[in-house]
N, C-alpha and C positions, 0 to 999 in steps of 0.2 A: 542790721546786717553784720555790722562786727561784733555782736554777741555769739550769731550764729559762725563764722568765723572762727571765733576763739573756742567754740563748741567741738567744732568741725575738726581742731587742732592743727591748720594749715599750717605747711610747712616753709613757703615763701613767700615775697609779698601778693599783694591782689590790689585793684583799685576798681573802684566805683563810681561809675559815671552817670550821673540820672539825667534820660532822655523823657521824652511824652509819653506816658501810658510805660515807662518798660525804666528797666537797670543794665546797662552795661556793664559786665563784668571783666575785669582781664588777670590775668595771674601769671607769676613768674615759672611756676611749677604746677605742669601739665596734669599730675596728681590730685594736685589741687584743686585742680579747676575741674575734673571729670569728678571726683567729692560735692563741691560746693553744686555740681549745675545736676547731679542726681538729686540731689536735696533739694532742689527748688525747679525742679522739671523742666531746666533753660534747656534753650537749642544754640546751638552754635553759631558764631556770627562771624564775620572776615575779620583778620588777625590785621591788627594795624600797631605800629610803634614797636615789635619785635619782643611783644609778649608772649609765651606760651601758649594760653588758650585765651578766646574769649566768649562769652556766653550770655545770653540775653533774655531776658521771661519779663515776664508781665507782671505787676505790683500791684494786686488789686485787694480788697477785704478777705477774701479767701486763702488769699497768699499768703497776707500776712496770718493770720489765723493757723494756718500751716505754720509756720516759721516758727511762731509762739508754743506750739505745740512739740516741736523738735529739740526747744531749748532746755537744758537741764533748766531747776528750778532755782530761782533766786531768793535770796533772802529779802531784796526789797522788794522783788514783786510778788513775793507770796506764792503759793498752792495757783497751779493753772484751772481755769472751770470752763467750761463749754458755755458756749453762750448761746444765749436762749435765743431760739427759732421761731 
């Protein structure tokens, strides 16, 4: 998540809360948060603690597989491939 994050170029903070099956997101910059939850197809969840937004999606092999595919490429992890089906 903070790869994709630092991809994203967020411009204030954000925190991550792992709950069962899902990730809570919350961000201090509303921008940020309508960025990060179109990139990972979250839906909106009730605003607690006086953060801007907060956003929530599902964590599953796919997702991630998404996520990986979003990230520029890394020198330690090499060229991204498709994984076989």
């Amino acid at each position: 998540m903070g790869s994709l994050a630092e991809a994203l170029q967020l411009e204030g903070d954000y925190a991550l809360f792992p709950e069962k099956e899902m990730i809570r997101l919350a961000f201090e910059d509303e921008g940020d948060a309508q960025a990060f939850a179109e990139a990972l197809l979250a839906r909106r969840t009730a605003r607690k603690g006086g953060w801007a937004g907060q956003w929530a999606f599902t964590f599953d092999d796919g997702m991630e597989e998404k996520i990986r595919a979003a990230l520029p490429p890394s020198p330690k992890r090499g060229p991204r491939r498709k994984a076989a089906a």
